[in-house]
C-alpha positions in Angstrom: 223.6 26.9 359.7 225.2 24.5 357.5 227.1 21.6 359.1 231.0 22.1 359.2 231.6 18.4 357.2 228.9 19.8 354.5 230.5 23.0 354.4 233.5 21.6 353.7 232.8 19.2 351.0 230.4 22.2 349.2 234.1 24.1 349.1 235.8 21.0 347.7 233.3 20.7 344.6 232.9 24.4 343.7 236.0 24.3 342.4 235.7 21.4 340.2 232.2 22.7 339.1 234.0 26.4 338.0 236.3 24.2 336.1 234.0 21.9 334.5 231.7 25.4 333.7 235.0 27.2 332.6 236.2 24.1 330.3 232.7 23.9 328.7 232.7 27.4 328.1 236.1 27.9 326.6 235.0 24.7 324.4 231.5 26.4 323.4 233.4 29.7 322.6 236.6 28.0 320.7 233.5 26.2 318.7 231.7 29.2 317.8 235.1 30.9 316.2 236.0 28.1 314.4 233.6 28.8 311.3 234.7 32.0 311.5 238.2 31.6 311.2 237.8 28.4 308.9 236.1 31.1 306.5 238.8 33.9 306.9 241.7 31.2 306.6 242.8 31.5 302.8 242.2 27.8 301.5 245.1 26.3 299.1 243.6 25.9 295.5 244.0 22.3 293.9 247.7 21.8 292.3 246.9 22.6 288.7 249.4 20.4 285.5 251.8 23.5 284.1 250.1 22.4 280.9 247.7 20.2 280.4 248.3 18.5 276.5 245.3 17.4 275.5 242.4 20.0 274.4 239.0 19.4 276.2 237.2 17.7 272.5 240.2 15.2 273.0 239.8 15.0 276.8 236.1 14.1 276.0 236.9 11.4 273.2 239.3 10.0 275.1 236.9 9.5 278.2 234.0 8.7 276.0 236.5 5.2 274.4 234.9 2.4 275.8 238.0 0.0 274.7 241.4 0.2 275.4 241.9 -0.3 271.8 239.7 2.9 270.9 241.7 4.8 273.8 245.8 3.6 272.6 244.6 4.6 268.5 243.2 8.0 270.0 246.6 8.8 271.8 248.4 7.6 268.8 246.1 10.2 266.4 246.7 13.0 269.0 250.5 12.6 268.8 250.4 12.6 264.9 248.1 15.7 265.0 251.4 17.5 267.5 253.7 16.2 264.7 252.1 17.5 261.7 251.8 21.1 264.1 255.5 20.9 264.4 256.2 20.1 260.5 253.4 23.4 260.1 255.4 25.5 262.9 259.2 24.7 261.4 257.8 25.2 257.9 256.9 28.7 258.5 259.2 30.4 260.9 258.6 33.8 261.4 261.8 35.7 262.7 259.5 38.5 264.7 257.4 35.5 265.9 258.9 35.4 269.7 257.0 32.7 270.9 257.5 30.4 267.7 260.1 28.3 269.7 257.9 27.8 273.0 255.2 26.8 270.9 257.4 23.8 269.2 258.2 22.9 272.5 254.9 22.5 274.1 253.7 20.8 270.9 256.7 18.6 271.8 255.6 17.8 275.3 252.0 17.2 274.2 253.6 14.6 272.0 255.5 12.9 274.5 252.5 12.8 276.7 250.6 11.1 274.4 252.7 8.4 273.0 253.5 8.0 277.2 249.7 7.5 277.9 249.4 5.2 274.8 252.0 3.1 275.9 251.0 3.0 279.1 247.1 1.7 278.2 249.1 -0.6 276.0 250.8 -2.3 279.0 247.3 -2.2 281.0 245.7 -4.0 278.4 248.3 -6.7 278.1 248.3 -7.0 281.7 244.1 -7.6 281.9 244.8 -9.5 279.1 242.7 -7.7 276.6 243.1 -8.3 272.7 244.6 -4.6 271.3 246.2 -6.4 268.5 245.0 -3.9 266.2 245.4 -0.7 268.0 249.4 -2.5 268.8 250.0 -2.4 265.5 248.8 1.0 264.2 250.8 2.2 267.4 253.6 0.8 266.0 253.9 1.5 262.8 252.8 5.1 263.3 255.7 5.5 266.1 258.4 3.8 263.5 256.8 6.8 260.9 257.3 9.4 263.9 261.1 8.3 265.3 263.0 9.4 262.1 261.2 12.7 261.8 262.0 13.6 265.4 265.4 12.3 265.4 266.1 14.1 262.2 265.0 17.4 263.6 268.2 17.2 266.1 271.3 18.4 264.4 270.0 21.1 262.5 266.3 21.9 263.5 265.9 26.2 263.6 264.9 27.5 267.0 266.4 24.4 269.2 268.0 25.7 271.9 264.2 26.6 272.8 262.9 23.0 272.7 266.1 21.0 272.9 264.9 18.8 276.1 261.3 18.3 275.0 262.9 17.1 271.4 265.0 14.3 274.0 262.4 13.2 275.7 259.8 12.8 272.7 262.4 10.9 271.0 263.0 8.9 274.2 259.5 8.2 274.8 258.8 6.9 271.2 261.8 4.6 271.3 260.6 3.6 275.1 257.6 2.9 273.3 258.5 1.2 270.2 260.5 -1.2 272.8 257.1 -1.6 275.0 255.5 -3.0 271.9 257.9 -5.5 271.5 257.7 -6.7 274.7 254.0 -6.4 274.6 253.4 -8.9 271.7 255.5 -11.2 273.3 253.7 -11.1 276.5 250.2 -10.9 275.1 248.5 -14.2 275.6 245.2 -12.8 273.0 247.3 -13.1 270.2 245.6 -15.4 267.8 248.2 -19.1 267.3 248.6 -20.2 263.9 248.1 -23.6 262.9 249.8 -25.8 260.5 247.7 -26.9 257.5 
């Protein structure tokens, strides 16, 4: 027969021992359904751009610039090839064409992205101090070229209820721009000094 102080003390610890058997088994069984329901769970898919603006060749060229300089003329070609679509689209509206007008205004957006993104490498570059004087330039001069053709689109352009905002905001982002270069040859310490003679 087992002592009466052992007996009690063995009835004190079988409790803890179910519990400790019980926690380790709910643990091993919560652990073999979580795969299980990890798998049946629907997972979110990434957050997608509505539309992405540039075309995968231009995606690749624009990864594959090694300079910044490369990179701001690229944008700037990209937003010239959306302006001469526009020119195309308005040039030959078709009345039974329904998506003519959503077609301007995504050509639009693209634009806007890309003179954004330009503008935005330009400021990088002056910031690491890199020379883009070049690539500045063209960016200018080919924003000054796009401003008037955008701006004179407003009053009278066919279609614009459809692309009215995106027309605003291109307009604003090449003027955002053309002031950004401004700035940035002011604040660009490559530029080359001229010397008396």
């Amino acid at each position: 027969m087992i002592p009466q102080k052992e007996a009690r003390q063995t009835m004190r610890t079988a409790p803890r021992m179910c519990s400790r058997l019980l926690s380790v088994a709910l643990a091993a069984a919560i652990a073999a359904l979580a795969p299980a329901r990890a798998a049946a769970a629907p997972r979110p898919s990434p957050q997608k751009p509505d539309k992405d603006y540039l075309s995968d060749a231009e995606s690749d060229e624009i990864r594959d610039a090694v300079t910044y300089s490369a990179k701001i003329k690229l944008f700037v070609q990209f937003a010239g090839d959306r302006v001469l679509k526009i020119k195309y689209e308005l040039a030959h509206l078709d009345p039974t064409d329904r998506r003519q007008g959503e077609r301007i205004n995504d050509l639009l957006n693209a634009y806007a992205g890309c003179i954004d993104d330009g503008d935005e490498i330009v400021g990088v570059a002056v910031d690491k101090q890199v020379d883009v004087h070049d690539a500045m330039k063209i960016f200018d001069a080919r924003a000054k070229e796009f401003l008037p053709y955008l701006q004179g689109l407003e009053p009278s352009a066919p279609l614009l209820d459809d692309y009215k905002d995106n027309l605003d905001d291109a307009i604003e982002s090449t003027q955002d721009a053309i002031s950004d270069l401004v700035d940035a040859v002011k604040e660009d310490s490559t530029a080359p000094v001229r010397r008396k003679q």
